[in-house]
N, C-alpha and C positions, 0 to 999 in steps of 0.2 A: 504494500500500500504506500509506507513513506519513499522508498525508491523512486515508484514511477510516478509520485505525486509530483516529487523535487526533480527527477530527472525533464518531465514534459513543463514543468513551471518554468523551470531555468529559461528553456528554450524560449516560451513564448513569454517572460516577464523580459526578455532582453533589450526588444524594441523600445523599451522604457528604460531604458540606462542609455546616459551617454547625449552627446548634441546629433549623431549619427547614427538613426537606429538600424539601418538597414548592415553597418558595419559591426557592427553589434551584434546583430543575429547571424552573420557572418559569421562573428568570431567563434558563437556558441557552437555553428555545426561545425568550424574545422577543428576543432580542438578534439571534439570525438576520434578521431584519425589517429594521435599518439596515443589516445587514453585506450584505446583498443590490444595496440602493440605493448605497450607495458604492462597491460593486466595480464596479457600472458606469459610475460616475466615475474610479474608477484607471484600467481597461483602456483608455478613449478616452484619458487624459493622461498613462500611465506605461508601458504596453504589457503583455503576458502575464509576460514573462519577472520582471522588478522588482512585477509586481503577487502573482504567484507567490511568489518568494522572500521579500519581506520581511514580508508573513502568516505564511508558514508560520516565519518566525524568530522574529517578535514573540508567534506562539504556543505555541514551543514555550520561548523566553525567560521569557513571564510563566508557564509551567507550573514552573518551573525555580526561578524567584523565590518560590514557597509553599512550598519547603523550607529557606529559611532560617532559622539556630535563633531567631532574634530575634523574625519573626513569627508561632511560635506560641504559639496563645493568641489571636489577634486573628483570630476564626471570619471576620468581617465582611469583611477585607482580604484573607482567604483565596479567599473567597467571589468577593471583587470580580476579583483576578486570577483565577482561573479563567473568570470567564464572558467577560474580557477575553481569554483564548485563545481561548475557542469561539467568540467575535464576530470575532475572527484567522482559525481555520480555516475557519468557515462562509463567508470571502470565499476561501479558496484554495479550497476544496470546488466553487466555485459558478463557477471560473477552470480549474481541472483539465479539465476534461472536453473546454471550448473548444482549451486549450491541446493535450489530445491531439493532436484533429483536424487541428489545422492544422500542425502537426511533421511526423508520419506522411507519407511521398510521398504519390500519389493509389494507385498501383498496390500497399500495402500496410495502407494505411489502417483499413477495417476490420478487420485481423486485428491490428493496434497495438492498436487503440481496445479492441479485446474483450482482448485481452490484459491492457491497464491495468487492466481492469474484472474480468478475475479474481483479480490481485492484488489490489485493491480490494476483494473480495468476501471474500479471505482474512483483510484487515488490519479486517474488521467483524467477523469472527468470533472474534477474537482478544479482539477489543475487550471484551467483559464481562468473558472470564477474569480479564484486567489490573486491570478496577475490581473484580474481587473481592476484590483485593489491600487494597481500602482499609478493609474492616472491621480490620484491621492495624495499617494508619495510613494516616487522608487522603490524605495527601498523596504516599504512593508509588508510587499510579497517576499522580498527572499529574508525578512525577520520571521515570520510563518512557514515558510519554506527552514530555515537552519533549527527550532528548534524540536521540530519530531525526526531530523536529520541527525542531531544531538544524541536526542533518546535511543532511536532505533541503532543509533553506532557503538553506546553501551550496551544492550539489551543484547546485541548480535555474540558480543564476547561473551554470553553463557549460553551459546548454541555449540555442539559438540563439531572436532576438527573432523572431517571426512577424508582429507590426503593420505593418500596411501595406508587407507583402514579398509579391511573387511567390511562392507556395505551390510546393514540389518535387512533381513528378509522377512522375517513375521515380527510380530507384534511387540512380542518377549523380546526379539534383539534390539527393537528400538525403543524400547525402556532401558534396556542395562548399556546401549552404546551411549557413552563418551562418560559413561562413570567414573574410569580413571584418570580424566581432563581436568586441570584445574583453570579457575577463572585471567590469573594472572600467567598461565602456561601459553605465554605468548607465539612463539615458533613452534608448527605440529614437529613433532617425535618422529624420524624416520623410521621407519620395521626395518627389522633384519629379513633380508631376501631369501635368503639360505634355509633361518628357523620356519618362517611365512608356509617355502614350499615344501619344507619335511614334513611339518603338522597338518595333513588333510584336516578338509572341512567335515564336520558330518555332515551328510545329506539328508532330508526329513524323508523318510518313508511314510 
């Protein structure tokens, strides 16, 4: 919900930053470009769970930081943190969807997945109402925008790490998966490849 609230807000609150909106929304879609390429450098070296959280913090943080009374007036710096959110959210956007999947048991999975995705669908509809706000003032959609971006970035850190774990397949696995996570267990834990493939699965008969 708060991803695809703050990821379609960003977009369309653009045109209202700035003396150039059409540069502006510019900036917002090319900035998705690198934030696509580095998220698939986080997920292999930092796992779902920290690649998750601290996007969606650092994006609802710099939404947070252009309501400061000191910067305004300074369109340009406004400007630049916000597209610095949308280059934030557009890697948890592009991280979410993976991150569903691989949470969800096997035997619940798509009915998670579509689940996420109609709260998802709710938090885009929302999304213009919110930047309608800014003919107001700029910067009140990405203050409403940064702090469920805030929450949702803490909230994600006690969701369990999925990189290189045995995925839960019924119900009882995804109760006991990520028991032995802790909150402040910032980098997932590599598996040993060797122990991994000695110790067969059991299979459910």
């Amino acid at each position: 919900f708060v991803v695809s609230m703050v990821y379609y807000g960003l977009s369309l609150n653009s045109v209202n930053l700035g003396s150039n909106p059409y540069l502006s929304f510019f900036l917002a879609g090319l900035v998705e470009i690198p934030a696509y390429l580095v998220v698939m450098y986080t997920l292999k070296r930092y796992g779902r769970r920290l690649s998750t959280s601290a996007t969606m913090l650092a994006s609802g943080i710099s939404c947070l930081v252009t309501a400061l009374p000191f910067l305004q007036g300074y369109d340009e710096l406004i400007v630049g943190l916000a597209t610095f959110g949308k280059f934030c959210v557009s890697m948890t956007f592009s991280v979410v969807y993976l991150y569903s999947a691989e949470i969800y048991p096997t035997v619940v999975r798509n009915a998670g997945v579509g689940s996420n995705s109609v709260f998802a669908r709710v938090g885009a509809i929302l999304a213009p109402y919110i930047s309608m706000l800014g003919t107001y003032s700029p910067t009140l959609p990405l203050v409403i925008f940064g702090i469920p971006a805030v929450i949702a970035g803490v909230l994600a850190m006690f969701l369990p790490e999925t990189m290189d774990k045995v995925l839960p397949e019924t119900l009882n696995d995804g109760e006991q998966f990520g028991r032995d996570q802790r909150f402040w267990q910032f980098l997932p834990i590599k598996r040993n490849t060797k122990e991994s493939q000695s110790t067969p699965k059991p299979v459910a008969v």
